[in-house]
MDTraj code that builds the backbone (N, CA, C; nanometers):
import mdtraj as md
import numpy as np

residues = "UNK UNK UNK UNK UNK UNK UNK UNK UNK UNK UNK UNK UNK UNK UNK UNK UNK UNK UNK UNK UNK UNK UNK UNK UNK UNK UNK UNK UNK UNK UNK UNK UNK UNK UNK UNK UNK UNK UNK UNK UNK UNK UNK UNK UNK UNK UNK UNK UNK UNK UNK UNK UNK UNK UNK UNK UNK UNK UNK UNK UNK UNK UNK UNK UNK UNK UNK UNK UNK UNK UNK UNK UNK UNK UNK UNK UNK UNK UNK UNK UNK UNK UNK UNK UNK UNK UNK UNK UNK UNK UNK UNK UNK UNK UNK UNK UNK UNK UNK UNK".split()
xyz = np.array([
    [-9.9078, -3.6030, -20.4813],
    [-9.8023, -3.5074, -20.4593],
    [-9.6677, -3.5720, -20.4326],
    [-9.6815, -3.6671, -20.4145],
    [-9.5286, -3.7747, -20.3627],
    [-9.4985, -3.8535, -20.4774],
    [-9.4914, -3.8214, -20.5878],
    [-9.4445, -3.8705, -20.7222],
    [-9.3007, -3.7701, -20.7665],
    [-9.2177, -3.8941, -20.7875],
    [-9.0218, -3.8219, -20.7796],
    [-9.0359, -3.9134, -20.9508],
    [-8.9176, -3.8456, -20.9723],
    [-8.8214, -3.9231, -21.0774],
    [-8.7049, -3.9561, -21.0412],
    [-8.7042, -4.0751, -21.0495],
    [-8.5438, -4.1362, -21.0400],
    [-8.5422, -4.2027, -20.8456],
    [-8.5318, -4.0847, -20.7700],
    [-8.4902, -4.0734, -20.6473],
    [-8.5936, -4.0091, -20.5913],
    [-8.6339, -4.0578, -20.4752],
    [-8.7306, -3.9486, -20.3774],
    [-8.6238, -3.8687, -20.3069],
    [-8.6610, -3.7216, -20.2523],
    [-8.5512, -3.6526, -20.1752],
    [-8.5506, -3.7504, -20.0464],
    [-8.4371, -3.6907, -20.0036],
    [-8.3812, -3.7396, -19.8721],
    [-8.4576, -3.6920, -19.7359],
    [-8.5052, -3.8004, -19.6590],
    [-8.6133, -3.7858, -19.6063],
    [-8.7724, -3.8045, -19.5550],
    [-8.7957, -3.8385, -19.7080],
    [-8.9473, -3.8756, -19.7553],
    [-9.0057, -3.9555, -19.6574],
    [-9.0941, -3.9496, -19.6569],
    [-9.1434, -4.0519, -19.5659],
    [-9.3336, -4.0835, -19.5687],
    [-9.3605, -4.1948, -19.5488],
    [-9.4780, -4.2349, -19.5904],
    [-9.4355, -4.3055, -19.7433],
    [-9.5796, -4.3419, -19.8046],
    [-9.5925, -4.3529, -19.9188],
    [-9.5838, -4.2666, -20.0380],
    [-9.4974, -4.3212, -20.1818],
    [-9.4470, -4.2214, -20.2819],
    [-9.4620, -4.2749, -20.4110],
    [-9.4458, -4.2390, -20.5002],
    [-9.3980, -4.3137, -20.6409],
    [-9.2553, -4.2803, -20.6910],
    [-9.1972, -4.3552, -20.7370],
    [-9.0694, -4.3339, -20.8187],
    [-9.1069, -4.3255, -20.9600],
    [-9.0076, -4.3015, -21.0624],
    [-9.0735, -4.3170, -21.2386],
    [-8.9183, -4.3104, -21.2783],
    [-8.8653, -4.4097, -21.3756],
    [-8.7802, -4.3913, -21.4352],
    [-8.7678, -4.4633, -21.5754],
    [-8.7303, -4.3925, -21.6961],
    [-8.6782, -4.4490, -21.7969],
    [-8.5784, -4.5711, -21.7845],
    [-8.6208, -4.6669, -21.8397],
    [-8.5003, -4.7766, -21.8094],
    [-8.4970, -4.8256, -21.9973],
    [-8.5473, -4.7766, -22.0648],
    [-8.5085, -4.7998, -22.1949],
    [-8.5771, -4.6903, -22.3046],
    [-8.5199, -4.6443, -22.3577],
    [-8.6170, -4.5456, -22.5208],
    [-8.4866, -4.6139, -22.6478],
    [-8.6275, -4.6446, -22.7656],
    [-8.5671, -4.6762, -22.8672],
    [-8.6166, -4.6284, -22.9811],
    [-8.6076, -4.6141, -23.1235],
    [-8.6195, -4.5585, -23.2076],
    [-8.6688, -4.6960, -23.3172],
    [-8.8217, -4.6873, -23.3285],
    [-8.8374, -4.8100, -23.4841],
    [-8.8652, -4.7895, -23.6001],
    [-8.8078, -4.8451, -23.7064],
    [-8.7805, -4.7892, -23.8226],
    [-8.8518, -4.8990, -23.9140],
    [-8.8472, -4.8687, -24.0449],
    [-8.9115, -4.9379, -24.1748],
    [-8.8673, -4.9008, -24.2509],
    [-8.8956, -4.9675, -24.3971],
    [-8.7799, -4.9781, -24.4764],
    [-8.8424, -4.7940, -24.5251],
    [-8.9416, -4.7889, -24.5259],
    [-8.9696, -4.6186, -24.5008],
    [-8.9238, -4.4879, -24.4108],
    [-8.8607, -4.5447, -24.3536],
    [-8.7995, -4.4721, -24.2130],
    [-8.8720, -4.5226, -24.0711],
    [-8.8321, -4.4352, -23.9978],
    [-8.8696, -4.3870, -23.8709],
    [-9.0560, -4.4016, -23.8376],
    [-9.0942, -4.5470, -23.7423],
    [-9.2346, -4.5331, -23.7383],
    [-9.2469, -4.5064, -23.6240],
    [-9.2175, -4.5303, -23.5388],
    [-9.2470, -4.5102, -23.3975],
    [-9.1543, -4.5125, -23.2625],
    [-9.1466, -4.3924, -23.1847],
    [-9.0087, -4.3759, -23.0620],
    [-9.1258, -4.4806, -22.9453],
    [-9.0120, -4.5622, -22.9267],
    [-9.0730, -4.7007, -22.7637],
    [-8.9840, -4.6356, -22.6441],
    [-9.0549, -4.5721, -22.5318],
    [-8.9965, -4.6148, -22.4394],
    [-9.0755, -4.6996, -22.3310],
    [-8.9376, -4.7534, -22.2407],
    [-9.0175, -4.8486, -22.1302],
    [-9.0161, -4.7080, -21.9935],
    [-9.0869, -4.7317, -21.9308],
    [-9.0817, -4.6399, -21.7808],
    [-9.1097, -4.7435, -21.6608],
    [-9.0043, -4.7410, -21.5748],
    [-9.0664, -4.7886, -21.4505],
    [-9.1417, -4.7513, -21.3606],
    [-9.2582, -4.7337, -21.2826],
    [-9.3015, -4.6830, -21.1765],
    [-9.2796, -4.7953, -21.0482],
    [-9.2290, -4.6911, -20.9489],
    [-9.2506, -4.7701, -20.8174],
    [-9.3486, -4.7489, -20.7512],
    [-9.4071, -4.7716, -20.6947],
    [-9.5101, -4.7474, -20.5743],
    [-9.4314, -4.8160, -20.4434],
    [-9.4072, -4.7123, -20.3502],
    [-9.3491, -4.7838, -20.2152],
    [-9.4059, -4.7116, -20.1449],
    [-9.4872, -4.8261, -20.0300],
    [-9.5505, -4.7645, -19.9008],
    [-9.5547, -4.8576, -19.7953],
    [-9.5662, -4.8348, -19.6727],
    [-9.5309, -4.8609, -19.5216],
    [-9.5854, -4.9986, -19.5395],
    [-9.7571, -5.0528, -19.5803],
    [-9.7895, -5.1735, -19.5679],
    [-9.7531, -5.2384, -19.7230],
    [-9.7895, -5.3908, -19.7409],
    [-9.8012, -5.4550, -19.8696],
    [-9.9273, -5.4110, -19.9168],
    [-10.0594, -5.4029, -19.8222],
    [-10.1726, -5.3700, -19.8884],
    [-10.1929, -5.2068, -19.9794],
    [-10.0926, -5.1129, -19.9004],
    [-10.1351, -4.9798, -19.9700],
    [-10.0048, -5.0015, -20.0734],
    [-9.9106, -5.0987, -20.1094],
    [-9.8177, -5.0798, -20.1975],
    [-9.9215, -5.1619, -20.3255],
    [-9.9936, -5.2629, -20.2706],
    [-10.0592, -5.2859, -20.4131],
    [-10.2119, -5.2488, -20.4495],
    [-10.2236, -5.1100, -20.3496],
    [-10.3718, -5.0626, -20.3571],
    [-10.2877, -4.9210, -20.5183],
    [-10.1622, -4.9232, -20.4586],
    [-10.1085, -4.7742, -20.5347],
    [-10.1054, -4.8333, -20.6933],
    [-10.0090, -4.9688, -20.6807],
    [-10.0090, -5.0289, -20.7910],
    [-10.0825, -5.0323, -20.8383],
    [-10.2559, -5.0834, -20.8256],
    [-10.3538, -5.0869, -20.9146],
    [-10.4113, -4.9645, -20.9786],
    [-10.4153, -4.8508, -20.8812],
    [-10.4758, -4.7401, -20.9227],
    [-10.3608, -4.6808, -21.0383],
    [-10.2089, -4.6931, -21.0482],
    [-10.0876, -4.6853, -21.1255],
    [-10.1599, -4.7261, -21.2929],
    [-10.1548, -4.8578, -21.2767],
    [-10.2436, -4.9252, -21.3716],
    [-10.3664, -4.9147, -21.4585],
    [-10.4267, -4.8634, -21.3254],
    [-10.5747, -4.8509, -21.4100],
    [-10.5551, -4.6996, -21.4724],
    [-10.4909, -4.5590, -21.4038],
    [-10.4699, -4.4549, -21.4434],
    [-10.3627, -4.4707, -21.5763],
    [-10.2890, -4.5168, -21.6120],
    [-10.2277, -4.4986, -21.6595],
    [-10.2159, -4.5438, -21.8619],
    [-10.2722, -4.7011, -21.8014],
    [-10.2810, -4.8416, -21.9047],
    [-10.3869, -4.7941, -22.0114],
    [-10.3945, -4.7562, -22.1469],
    [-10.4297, -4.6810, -22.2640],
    [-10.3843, -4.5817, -22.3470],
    [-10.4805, -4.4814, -22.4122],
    [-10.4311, -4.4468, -22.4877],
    [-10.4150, -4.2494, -22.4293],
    [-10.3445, -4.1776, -22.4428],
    [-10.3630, -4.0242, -22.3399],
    [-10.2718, -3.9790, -22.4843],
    [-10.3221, -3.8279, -22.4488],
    [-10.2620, -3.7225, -22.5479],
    [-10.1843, -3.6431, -22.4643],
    [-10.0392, -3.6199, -22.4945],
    [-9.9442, -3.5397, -22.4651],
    [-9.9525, -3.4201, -22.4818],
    [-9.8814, -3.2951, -22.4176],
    [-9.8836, -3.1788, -22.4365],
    [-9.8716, -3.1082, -22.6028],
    [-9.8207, -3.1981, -22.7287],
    [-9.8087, -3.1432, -22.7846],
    [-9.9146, -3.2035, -22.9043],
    [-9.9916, -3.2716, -22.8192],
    [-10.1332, -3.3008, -22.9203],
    [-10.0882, -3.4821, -23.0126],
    [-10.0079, -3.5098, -22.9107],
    [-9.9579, -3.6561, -22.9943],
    [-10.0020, -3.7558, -22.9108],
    [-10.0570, -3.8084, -22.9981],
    [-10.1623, -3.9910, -22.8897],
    [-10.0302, -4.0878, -22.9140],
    [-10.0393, -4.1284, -22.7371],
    [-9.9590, -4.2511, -22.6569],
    [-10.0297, -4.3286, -22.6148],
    [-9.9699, -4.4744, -22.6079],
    [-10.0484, -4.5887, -22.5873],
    [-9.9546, -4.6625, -22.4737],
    [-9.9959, -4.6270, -22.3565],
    [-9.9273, -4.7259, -22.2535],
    [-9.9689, -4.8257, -22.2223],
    [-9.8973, -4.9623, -22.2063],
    [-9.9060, -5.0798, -22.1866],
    [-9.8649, -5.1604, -22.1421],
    [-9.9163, -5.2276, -22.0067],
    [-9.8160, -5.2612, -21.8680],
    [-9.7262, -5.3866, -21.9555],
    [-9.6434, -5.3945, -21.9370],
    [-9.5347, -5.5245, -21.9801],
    [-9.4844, -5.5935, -21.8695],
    [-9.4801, -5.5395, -21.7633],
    [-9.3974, -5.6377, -21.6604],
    [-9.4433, -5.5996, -21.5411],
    [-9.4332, -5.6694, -21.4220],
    [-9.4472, -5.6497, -21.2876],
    [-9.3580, -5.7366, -21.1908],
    [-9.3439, -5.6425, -21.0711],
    [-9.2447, -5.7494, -20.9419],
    [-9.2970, -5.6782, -20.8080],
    [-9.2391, -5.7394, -20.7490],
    [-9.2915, -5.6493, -20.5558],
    [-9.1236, -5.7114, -20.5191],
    [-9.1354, -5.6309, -20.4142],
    [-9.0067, -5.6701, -20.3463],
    [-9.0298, -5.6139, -20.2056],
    [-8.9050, -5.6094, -20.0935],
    [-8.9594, -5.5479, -19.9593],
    [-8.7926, -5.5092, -19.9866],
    [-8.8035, -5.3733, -19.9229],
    [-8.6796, -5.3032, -19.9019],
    [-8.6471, -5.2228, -19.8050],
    [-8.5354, -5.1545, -19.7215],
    [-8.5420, -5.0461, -19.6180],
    [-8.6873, -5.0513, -19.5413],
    [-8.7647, -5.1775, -19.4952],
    [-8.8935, -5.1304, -19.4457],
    [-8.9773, -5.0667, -19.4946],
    [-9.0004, -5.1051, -19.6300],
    [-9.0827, -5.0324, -19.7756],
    [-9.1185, -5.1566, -19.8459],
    [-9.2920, -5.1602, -19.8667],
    [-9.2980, -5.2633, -19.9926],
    [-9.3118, -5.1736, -20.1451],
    [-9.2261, -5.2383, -20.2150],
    [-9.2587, -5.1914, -20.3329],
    [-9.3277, -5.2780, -20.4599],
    [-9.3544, -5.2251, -20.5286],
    [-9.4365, -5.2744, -20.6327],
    [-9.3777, -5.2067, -20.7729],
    [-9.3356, -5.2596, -20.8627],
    [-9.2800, -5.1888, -20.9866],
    [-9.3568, -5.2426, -21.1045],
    [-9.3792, -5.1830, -21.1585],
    [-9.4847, -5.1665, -21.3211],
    [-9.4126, -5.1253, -21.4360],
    [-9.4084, -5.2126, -21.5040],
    [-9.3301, -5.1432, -21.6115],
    [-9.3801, -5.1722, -21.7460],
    [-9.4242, -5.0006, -21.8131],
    [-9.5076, -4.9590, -21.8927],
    [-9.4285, -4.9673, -21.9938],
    [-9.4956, -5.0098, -22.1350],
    [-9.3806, -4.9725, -22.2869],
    [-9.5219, -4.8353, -22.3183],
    [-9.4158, -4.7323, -22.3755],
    [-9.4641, -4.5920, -22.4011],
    [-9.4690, -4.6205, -22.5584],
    [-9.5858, -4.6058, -22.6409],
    [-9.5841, -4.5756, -22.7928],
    [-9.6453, -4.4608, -22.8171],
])
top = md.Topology()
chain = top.add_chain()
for i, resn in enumerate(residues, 1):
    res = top.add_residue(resn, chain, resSeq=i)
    for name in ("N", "CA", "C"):
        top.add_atom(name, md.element.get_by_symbol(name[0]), res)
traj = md.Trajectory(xyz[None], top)
């Protein structure tokens, strides 16, 4: 239930996820248009390091394959990057998925 985009409201408290687009691109062939890439970040930030990389894994394991969208179109997410950091008394953990 504590999953935001972009920003958690003002307030939040405990453990949350963030999600943000940090890139969408468009790939083409000499046929046109084959496939829209985006990247998404997820944060996971929570009070200890252990529940920031208990969130991260479950992030991962839920996420990392192939899922069908609302409009019946198969996506293939695929972790590309990772970091942790400590912030405001928050560890975070960021994952960052390329969307096909």
């Amino acid at each position: 239930g504590n999953v935001y985009p972009v920003v958690a409201p003002e307030g939040t408290e405990g453990n949350f996820i963030l999600y943000r687009r940090v890139n969408y691109k468009r790939e083409y062939s000499q046929m046109g248009l084959t496939s829209d890439v985006a990247r998404i970040e997820f944060l996971a930030i929570a009070d200890s390091y252990e529940e920031s990389v208990t969130m991260a894994a479950l992030l991962d394991s839920t996420l990392t394959g192939k899922h069908t969208n609302e409009f019946g179109e198969s996506l293939t997410f695929t972790l590309n990057d990772s970091e942790e950091s400590f912030d405001d008394m928050k560890y975070i953990q960021t994952l960052t998925f390329e969307i096909k």
